[in-house]
C-alpha positions as a Python dict, from the first residue, in 0.01 Angstrom:
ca = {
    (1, 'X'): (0, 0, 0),
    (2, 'X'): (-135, -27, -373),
    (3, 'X'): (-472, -107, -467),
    (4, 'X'): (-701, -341, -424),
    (5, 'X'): (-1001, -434, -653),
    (6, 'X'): (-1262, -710, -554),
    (7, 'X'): (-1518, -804, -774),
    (8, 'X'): (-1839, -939, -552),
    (9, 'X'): (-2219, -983, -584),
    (10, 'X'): (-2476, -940, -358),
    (11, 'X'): (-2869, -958, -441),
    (12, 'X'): (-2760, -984, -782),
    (13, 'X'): (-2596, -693, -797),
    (14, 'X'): (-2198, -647, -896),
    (15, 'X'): (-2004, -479, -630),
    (16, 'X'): (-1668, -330, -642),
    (17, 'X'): (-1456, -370, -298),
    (18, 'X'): (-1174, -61, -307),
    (19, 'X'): (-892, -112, -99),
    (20, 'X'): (-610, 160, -78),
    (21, 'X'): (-521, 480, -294),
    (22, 'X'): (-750, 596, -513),
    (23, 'X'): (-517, 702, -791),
    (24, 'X'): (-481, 729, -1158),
    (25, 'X'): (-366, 407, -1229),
    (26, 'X'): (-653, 243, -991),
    (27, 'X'): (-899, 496, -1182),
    (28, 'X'): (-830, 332, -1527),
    (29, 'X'): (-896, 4, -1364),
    (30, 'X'): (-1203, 55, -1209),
    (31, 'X'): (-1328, 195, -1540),
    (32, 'X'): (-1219, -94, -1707),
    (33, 'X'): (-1433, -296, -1439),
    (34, 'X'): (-1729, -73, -1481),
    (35, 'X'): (-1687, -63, -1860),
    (36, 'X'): (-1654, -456, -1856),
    (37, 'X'): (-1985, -444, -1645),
    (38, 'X'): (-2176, -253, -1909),
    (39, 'X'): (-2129, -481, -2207),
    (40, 'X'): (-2272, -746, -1995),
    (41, 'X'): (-2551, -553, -1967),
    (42, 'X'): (-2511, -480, -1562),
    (43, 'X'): (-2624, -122, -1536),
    (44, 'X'): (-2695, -151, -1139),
    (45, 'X'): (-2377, -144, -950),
    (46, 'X'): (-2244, -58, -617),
    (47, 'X'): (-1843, 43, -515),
    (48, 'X'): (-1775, 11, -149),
    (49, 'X'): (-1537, 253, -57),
    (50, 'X'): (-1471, 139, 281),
    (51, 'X'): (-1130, 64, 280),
    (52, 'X'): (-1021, 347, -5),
    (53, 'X'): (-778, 587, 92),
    (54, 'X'): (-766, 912, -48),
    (55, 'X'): (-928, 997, -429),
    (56, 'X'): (-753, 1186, -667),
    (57, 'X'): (-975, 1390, -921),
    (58, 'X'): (-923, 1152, -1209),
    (59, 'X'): (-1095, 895, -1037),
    (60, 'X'): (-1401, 1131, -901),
    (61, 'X'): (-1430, 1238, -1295),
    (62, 'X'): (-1450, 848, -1384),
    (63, 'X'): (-1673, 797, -1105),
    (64, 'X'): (-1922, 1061, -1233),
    (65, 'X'): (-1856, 944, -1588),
    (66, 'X'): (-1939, 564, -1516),
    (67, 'X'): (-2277, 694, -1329),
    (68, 'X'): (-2397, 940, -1602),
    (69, 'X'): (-2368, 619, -1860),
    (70, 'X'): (-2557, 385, -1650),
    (71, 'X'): (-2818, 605, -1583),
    (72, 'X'): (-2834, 675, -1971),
    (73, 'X'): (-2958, 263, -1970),
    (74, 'X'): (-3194, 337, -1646),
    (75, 'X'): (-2867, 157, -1418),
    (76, 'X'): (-2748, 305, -1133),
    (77, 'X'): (-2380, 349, -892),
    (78, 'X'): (-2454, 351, -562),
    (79, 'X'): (-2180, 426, -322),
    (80, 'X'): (-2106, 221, 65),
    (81, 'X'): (-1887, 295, 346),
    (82, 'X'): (-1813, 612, 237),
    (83, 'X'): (-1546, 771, 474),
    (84, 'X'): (-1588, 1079, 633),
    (85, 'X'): (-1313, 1236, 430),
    (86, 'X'): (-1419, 1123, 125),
    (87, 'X'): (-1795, 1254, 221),
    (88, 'X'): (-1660, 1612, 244),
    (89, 'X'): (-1437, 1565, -53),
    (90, 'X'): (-1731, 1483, -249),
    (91, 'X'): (-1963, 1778, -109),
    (92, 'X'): (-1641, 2093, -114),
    (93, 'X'): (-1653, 1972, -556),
    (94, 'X'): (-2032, 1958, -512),
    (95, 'X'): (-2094, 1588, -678),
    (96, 'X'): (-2245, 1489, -396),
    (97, 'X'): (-2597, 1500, -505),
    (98, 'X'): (-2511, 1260, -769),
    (99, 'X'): (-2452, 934, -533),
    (100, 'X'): (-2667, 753, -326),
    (101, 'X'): (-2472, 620, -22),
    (102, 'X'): (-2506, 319, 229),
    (103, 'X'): (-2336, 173, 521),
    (104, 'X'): (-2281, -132, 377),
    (105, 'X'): (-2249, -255, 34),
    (106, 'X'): (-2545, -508, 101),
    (107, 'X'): (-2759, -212, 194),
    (108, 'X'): (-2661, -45, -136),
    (109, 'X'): (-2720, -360, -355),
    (110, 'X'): (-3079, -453, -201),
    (111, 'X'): (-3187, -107, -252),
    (112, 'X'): (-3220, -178, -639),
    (113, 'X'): (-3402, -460, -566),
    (114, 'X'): (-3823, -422, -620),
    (115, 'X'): (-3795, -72, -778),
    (116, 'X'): (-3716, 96, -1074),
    (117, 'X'): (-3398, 318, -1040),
    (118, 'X'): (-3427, 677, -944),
    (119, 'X'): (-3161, 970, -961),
    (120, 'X'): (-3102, 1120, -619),
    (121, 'X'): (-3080, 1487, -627),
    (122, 'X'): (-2935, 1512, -320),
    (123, 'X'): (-2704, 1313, -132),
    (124, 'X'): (-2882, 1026, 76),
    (125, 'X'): (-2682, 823, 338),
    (126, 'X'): (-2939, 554, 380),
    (127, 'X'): (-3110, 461, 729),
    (128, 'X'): (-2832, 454, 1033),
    (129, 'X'): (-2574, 635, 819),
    (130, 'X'): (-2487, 790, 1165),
    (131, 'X'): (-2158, 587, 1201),
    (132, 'X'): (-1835, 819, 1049),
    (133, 'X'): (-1512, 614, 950),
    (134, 'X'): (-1189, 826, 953),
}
C-alpha cells in the first residue's frame, strides 16, 4: 500500500489524515503540505496518524522541523491516533516531549481553540488516551 494524504479541517484547524508508510517520498509531501500551510499563514495544525504505518527517520526529522517553525510564529503540530508503535518509536529517539497527542484529530484541533499555544515539555496523551492501536 502507498500513501495516503487527506487534507481536512476541523474547528478551523487544518488536519493532515496519514494513511500507509511513512517514507521518504511521503516525508517530502507532507512537508510540502505543511510548508503550503505556512504561507497561508496556518501555524496551528494537527496530523492524525491513525492509519500510518511505520516512520522512517526522514519523516520524524521533518516532523520536528515543521513543529520548531510553527512554534517560531506562536503555531503549533499536534499529533492524533498515535499508534502504540509509533508512541515508543517516538520516546526510544526521545522527541517525545515535543508533541502533544490526542485520540482523535477533533480532540487535537479543539484544543487550540480559546487559548494561546503552549509548548509541551513532556509528552501529553490528552484525557482517555487509555485506548492503544497496534
Amino acid at each position: 500500500m502507498g500513501t495516503i494524504l487527506e487534507v481536512r479541517e476541523m474547528h478551523g484547524i487544518p488536519v493532515l489524515v496519514v494513511a500507509g508508510k511513512l517514507d521518504h517520498q511521503s516525508g517530502v509531501a507532507i512537508k510540502n503540505i505543511l510548508s503550503s500551510w505556512l504561507e497561508q499563514g496556518k501555524y496551528r495544525v494537527v496530523l492524525d496518524l491513525g492509519e500510518a504505518e511505520g516512520i522512517c527517520y526522514v519523516v520524524l526529522s521533518i516532523l520536528v522541523g515543521m513543529a520548531r517553525i510553527l512554534r517560531n510564529f506562536s503555531g503549533d503540530m499536534k499529533l492524533a491516533r498515535l499508534r502504540f508503535n509509533m508512541k515508543e518509536i517516538f520516546q526510544q529517539i526521545r522527541i517525545d516531549g515535543l508533541f502533544e497527542c490526542f485520540d482523535t484529530a477533533e480532540e487535537a484541533a479543539g484544543s487550540f481553540s480559546g487559548r494561546r499555544t503552549q509548548h509541551p515539555l513532556q509528552f501529553t496523551w490528552g484525557a482517555g488516551s487509555s485506548r492503544v492501536n497496534a
